[in-house]
N, C-alpha and C positions, 0 to 999 in steps of 0.2 A: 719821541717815544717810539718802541719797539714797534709796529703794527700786530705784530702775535701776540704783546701781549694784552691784561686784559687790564681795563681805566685804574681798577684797585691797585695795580700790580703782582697782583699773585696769580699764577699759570692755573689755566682749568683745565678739567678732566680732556675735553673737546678738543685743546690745544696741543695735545699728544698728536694726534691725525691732523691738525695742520701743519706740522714741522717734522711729519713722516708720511710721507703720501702712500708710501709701498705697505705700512703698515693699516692704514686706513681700504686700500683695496684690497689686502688679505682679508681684513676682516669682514668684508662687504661681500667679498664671494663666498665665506662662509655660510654668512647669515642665507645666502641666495641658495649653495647649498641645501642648509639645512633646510630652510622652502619648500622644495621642490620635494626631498622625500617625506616632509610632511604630507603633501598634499596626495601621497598614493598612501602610506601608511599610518596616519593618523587618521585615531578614532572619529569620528563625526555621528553623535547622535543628539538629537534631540531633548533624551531623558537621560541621566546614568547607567554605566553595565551592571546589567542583574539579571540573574539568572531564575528566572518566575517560570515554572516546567509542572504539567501537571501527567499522571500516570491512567490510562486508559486501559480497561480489562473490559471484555466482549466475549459473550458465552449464548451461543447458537444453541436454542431445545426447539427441534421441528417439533409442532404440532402443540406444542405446549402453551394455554391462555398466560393470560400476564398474571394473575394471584398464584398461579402455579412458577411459573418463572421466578415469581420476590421470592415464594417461600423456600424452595429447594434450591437456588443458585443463587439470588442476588445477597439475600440474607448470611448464608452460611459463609461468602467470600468476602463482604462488608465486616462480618464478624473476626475474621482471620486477617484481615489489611489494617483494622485498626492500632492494633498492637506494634507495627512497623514505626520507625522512629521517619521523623521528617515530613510528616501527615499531618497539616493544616487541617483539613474538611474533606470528607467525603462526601462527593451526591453519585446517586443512582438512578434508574428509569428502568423498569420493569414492562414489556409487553408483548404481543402473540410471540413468540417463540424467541425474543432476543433480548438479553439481559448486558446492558451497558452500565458501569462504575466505573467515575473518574474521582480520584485522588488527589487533590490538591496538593503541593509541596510547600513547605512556608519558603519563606523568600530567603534565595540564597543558597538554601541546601543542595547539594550534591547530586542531580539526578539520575546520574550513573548508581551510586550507593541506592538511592533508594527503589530505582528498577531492579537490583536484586534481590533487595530483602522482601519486597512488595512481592517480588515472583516466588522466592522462597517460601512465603506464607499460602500464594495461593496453591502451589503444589501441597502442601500438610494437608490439605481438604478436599483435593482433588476428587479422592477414593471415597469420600460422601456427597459428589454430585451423582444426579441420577447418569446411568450407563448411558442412555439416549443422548445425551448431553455432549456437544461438541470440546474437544478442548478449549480452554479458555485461551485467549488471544490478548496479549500485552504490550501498550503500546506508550511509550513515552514521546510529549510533545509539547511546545510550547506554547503554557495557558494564555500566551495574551494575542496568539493567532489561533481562531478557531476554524480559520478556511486554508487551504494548499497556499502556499505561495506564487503556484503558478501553474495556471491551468493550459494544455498542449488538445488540440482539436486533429481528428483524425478521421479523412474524410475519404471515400471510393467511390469510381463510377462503375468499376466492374465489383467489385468484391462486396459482400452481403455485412450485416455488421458481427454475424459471430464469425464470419473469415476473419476480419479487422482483429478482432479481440481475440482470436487463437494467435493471430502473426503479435498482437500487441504482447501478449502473455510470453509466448517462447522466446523473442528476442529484442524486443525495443523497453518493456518493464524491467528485468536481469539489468541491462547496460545503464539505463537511466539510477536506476536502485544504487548501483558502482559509481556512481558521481560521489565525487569528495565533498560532503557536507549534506547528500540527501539523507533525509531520512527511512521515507519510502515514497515509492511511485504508485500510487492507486487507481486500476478501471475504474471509473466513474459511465453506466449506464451502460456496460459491456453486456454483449449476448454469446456467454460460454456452452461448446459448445455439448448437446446432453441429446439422448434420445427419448423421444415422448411418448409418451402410450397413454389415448383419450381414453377412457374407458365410456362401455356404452350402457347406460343402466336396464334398458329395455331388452337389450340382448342378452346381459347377462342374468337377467332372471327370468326368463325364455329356457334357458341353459343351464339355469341351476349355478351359478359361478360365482363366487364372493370376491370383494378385493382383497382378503385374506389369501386365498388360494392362489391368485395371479402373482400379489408378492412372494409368494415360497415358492413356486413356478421360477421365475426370474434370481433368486436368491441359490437355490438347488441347482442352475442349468448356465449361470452368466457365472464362473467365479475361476483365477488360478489357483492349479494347487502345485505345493512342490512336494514332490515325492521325494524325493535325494537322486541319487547314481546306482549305477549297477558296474561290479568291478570283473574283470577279467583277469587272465594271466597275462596278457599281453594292451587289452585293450579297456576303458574307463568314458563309460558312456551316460551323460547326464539326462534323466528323464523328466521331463514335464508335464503335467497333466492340463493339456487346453482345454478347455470347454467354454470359451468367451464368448460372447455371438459380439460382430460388428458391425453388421448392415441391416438395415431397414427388412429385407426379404428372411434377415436366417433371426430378426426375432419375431415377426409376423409368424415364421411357420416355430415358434415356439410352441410343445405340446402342453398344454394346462390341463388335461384328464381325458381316460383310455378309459372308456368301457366295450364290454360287448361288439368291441369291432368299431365302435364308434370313437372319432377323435376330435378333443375340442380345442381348436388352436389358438394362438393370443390373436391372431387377425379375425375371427371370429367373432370377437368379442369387444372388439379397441381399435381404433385407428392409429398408424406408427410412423413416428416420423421424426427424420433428426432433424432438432431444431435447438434450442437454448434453455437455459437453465430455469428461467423466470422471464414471465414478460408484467411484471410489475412495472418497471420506470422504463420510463424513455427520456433519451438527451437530444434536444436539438438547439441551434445554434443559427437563427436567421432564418430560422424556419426550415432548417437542412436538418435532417437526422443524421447525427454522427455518434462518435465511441471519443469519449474524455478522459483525461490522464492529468489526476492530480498529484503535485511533486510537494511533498513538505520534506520542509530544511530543521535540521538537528537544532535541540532551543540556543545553541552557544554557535552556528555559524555564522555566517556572513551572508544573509541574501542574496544581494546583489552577486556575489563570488557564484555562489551556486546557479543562480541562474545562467549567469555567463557560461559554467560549466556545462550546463543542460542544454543551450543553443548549439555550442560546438559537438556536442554528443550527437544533436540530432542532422545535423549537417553529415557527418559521417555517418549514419542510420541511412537518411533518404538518397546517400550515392551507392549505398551496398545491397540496395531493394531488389527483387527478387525479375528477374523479364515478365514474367506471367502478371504480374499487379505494379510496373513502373508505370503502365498509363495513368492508375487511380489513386494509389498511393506516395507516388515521385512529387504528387504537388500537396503533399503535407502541411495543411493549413498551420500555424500555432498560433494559439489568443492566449500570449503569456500578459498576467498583469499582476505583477509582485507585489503583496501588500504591503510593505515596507520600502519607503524610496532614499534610507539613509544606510551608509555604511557601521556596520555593526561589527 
């Protein structure tokens, strides 16, 4: 009896590749092939792909309690996002001066489409928030991450933390933001940097001076104007009206009220000094104060991709650092920890 063939006598599928060797090893480098670029471009996830995205709107009222906030902001923009198509739930939080609405998306829906139509509505109402009232801030992300995908630590022995976060702001957030797949790069615990003015309550009523008066002091004396050009027959000369102040000494000798020969200055009355915008939070890390930079990825990329993206960004970030802060800045800590460890 044949040895290929098989005890029945009839030839099986198998016995093709034994009486074709050549055929049997094409076929096996295929399969080895296809393998291999499975294993860089096939999906690997845990659960199936969906697209679960919710819409984030954030509206700034300095000075405003939280009943004041729901009624004149959170309310009238809840009422106007409802109406948008693709809106599962809305929840809200209302408090001292900051009004956050997130929008749920049902599952699936188009989160591009409906970051337009959600934006479109909140512009129709715009013009009935109160003036005081920040523009609203719109931000699409995806609901089943509520924290950055990856947090980057940013640490100096020479430089102060609002140096850190003016250098983070002009050039390492812009580049990081340009990565393919970020969404944004977020300060986390930044000190931007603002000029302060303590006000002194015993001196100023000593002096007769309101903090009404100091604000239209500073409002009347700190501002550009433009005026236009002045034209010639020959020559066109642009005029600007300065009247900025930028240092510590030229708003101290700011004049807040001239009587009688008498002159009352903002140093008179307030201690001045440049320093940051808020010293509400503070970030530290091991017991080090530093400046944190949170990176979230668009709700349909790739994690892992992005973050890969984000380390090689920052490798070319810490060789182009500046000579004056390579001693404190050149050893750029990162504590990246991606909340998702599958390819998506």
């Amino acid at each position: 009896m044949n040895p290929l063939e098989s005890p029945s006598g009839g030839g099986g599928f198998t016995d093709l590749f034994i009486r074709r060797p050549v055929l049997a090893v094409v076929v096996g480098l295929l399969i080895l092939v296809a393998g291999i670029q499975a294993v860089f471009t096939l999906t690997v996830r845990q659960y199936p792909r969906s697209d679960n995205a919710s819409v984030k709107i954030t509206t700034v009222y300095v000075g405003a309690n939280a009943d004041l906030v729901r009624g004149f902001i959170t309310t009238p923009i809840e009422r106007a996002i409802a109406a948008a198509d693709g809106i599962d739930y809305v929840q809200s939080e209302s408090k001292q001066g900051l009004s956050m609405i997130t929008a749920r998306l049902k599952l699936n829906y188009d989160p591009t489409k409906a970051l337009s139509e959600i934006s479109a509505k909140v512009d129709q109402v715009r013009g009935d928030l109160p003036p005081e009232a920040e523009v609203p801030v719109i931000d699409i992300e995806s609901a089943d991450s509520q924290r950055a995908a990856a947090y980057l630590r940013f640490v100096s022995t020479i430089l102060k933390p609002n140096e850190i976060t003016d250098y983070l702001t002009r050039v390492v957030q812009p580049r990081l933001t340009a990565v393919p797949g970020v969404q944004r790069a977020e300060i986390l615990g930044g000190r931007t940097f603002a000029m302060r003015i303590w006000l002194k309550p015993d001196r100023m009523a000593a002096l007769n001076i309101s903090p009404a008066q100091v604000r239209r002091a500073l409002a009347g004396n700190n501002y550009l104007s433009a005026v236009g050009q002045t034209k010639g027959s020959l020559v066109t000369v642009n005029l600007t009206a300065n009247t900025d102040l930028g240092s510590v000494e030229e708003f101290e000798q700011l004049v807040l009220r001239e009587s009688g020969g008498a002159v009352v200055r903002l140093k008179d009355i307030a201690d001045v000094e440049l320093g940051a915008e808020n010293y509400d939070s503070a970030v530290r890390f091991s017991g080090e104060q530093a400046v944190f930079m949170g990176v979230w990825v668009l709700p349909n990329a790739n994690t892992l991709d992005v973050i890969h993206g984000v380390r090689e960004e920052l490798e070319k970030i810490k060789a182009e650092l500046p000579r004056a802060s390579r001693r404190g800045l050149a050893t750029i800590r990162r504590f990246i920890s991606p909340t998702q460890s599958t390819r998506c």
